[in-house]
N, C-alpha and C positions, 0 to 999 in steps of 0.2 A: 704698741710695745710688744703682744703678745706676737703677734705678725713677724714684725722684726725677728724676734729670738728664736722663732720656731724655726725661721729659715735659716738659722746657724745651729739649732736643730740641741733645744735646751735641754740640758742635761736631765735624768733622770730625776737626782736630788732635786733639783730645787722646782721641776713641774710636780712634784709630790710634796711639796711644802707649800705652791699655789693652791693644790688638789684641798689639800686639807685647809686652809684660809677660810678659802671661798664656802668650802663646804660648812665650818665651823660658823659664820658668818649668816650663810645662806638660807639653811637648814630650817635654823630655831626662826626667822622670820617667818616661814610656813606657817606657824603656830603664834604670831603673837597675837597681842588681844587690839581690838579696834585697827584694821590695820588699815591704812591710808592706802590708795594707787599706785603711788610712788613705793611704798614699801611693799608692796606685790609683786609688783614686776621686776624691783632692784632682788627683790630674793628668788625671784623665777631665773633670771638672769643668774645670777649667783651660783645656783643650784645646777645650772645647766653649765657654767664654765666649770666649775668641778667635776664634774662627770666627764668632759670632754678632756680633762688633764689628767683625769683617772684613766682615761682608755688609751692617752699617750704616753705614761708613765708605765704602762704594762707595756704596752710596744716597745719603750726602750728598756725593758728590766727583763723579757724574754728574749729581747733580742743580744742581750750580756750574756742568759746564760747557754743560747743557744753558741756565741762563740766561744765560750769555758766547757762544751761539749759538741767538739765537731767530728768526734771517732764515727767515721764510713759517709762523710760527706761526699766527698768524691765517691766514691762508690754507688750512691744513692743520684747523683748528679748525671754518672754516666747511665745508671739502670733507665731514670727518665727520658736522656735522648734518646737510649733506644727503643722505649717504647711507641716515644713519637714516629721515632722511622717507620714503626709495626700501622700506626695510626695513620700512616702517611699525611702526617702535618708539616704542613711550610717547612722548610729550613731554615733556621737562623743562624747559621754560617754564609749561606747562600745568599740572603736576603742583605745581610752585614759587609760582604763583599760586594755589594749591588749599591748599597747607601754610602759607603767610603767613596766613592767616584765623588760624592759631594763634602766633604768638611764640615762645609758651611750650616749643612740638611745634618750631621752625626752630631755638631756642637751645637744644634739648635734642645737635639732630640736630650744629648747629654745635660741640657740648661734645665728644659723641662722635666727633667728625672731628677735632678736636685734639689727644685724649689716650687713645684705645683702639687706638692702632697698634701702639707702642713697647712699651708696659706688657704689650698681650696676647700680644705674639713670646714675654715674657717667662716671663708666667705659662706660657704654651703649651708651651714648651720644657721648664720648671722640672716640671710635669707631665708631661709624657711620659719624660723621662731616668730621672724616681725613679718614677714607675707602671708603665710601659711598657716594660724600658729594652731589652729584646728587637726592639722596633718602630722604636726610637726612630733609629738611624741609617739606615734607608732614608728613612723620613719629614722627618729634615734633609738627605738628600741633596737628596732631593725640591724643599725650600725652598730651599735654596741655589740650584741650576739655575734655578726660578722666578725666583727674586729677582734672578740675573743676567742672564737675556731678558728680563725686564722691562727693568731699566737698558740692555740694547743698546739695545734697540727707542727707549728715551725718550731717546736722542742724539736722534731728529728730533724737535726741538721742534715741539708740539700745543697752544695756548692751549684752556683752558678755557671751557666757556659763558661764564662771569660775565666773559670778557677777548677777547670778538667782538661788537662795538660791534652788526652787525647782529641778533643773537639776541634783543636786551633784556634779558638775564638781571640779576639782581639778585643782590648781593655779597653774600647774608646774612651774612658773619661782620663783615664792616663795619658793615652796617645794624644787627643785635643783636648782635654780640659773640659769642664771642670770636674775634679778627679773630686767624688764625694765619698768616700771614703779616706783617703788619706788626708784632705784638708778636714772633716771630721775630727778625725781622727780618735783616742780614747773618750770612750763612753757614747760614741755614735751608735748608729745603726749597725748591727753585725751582718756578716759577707757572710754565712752560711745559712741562711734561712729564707731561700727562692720559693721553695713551695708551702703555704698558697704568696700570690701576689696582692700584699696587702694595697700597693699602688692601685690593682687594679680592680681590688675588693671595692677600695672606695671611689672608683672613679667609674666604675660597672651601676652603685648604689646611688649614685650622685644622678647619673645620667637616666636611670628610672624613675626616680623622683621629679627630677624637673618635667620631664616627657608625662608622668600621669599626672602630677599638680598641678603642672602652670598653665593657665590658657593662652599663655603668648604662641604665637607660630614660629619665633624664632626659637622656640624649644625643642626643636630637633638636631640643633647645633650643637645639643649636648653630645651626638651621638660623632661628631668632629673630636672632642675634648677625649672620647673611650676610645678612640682610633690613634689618635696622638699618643697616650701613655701606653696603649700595646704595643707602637712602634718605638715608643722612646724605650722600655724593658726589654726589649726581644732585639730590635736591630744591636743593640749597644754590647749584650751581654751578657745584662743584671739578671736577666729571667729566660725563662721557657715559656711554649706557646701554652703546657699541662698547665701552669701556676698561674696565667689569668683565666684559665678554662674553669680550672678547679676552683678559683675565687668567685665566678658566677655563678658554678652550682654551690656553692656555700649561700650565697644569697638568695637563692629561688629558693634552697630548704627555709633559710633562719624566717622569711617573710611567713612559709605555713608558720615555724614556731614558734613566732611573735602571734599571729590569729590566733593559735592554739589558746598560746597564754592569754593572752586578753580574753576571750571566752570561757576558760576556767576560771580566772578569779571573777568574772564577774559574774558568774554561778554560786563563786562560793560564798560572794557579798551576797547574794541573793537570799541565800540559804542559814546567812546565819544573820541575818539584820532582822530585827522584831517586826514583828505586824504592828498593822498601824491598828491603833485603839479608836472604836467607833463612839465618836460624841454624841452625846442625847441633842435633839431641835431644840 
């Protein structure tokens, strides 16, 4: 069910009225008395889905008011391309003119820019708690911190290639479908907020994870899946090559300041938990 609605990409309201359920739900089970297996883990679980609709709920409540404040978007869209030129980074005009020769390869790219955001937080998550689950709260610390310097950073509204009249860019999901924004439509995701690439924040975090957690050897086809969403942002339009660059270095810092924090409070638990009182034989 959650699955389903995320990929029609649910509203605001009512992922903040899930947030809080679960949370209200989940929370007080931490704390009850005698607590059975089944009520541990339904409240770990619990606990872990509110947090996860807390950090979707903020994606779409920044991403409203970034489009209720897009004064110097373009402006700010055009300063990036040209920085890139300075950078001498790919061309995504170049590269977009190169992948239209195929349709079939733009509405592949335009599918996967629609519906492997939301679904793969999910699957991602759903996997690491029940495989992982030793791993599994530093690497959602990780994500959350991510996911919330991304949202600071994208209050300054950044139009996109395909919405800087001088680039040229071409709208693929207009020209082929499917056009995710317009079918969206009110209360989606907003068009002024390219820089960082939250797509590619969590699909950069996803593909680290698996590669240092799993011991499978097919764990390097994650590095297939962060190849795919840089081509599906950049060939299409949605992004710049800056906005998944900058979304990786947001990750390499938040993982120091996830360590950071874990070794502070467990100094400060240290530091203020009582000595143990030594028993007589």
């Amino acid at each position: 069910m959650i699955i389903v609605a995320t990929m029609h990409w649910l509203p605001a309201t009512d992922s903040g009225v899930m947030c809080a359920a679960a949370a209200v739900v989940g929370v007080p089970m931490r704390y009850a008395p005698n607590p059975t297996k089944t009520t541990v883990a339904v409240g770990a679980i619990l606990r872990e889905l509110a947090m996860v609709l807390g950090l979707y709920t903020l994606w779409m409540l920044a991403g409203h008011l970034a489009v209720t404040q897009d004064t110097g978007a373009v402006a700010h869209g055009q300063s990036l391309w040209n920085l890139e030129r300075t950078l001498q980074l790919p061309n995504e005009h170049t590269l977009q003119q190169w992948a239209l020769h195929s349709h079939l390869f733009v509405r592949l790219l335009n599918t996967y820019y629609a519906f492997e955001h939301v679904p793969s937080l999910i699957i991602f998550l759903l996997w690491l708690f029940f495989r992982h689950r030793d791993r599994y709260p530093r690497i959602r610390n990780v994500l959350a911190l991510t996911t919330l310097a991304c949202l600071l950073i994208q209050l300054i509204p950044v139009a996109p290639p395909r919405l800087v009249p001088d680039l040229h860019m071409i709208d693929t999901g207009k020209l082929l479908g499917p056009d995710v924004y317009t079918s969206i439509g009110h209360g989606g995701p907003d068009q002024f907020s390219a820089m960082p690439s939250v797509h590619i924040a969590w699909a950069a975090l996803f593909t680290w994870a698996v590669i240092t957690v799993s011991p499978s050897k097919w764990r390097w086809l994650m590095l297939f899946h962060l190849a795919l969403v840089f081509a599906a942002v950049t060939f299409t339009g949605y992004h710049y090559w800056l906005d998944g660059i900058v979304s990786i270095i947001i990750i390499a810092v938040m993982v120091q300041v996830e360590a950071a924090g874990r070794w502070a409070f467990s100094s400060a638990r240290a530091l203020v938990r009582p000595p143990a009182v030594a028993t007589p034989d």
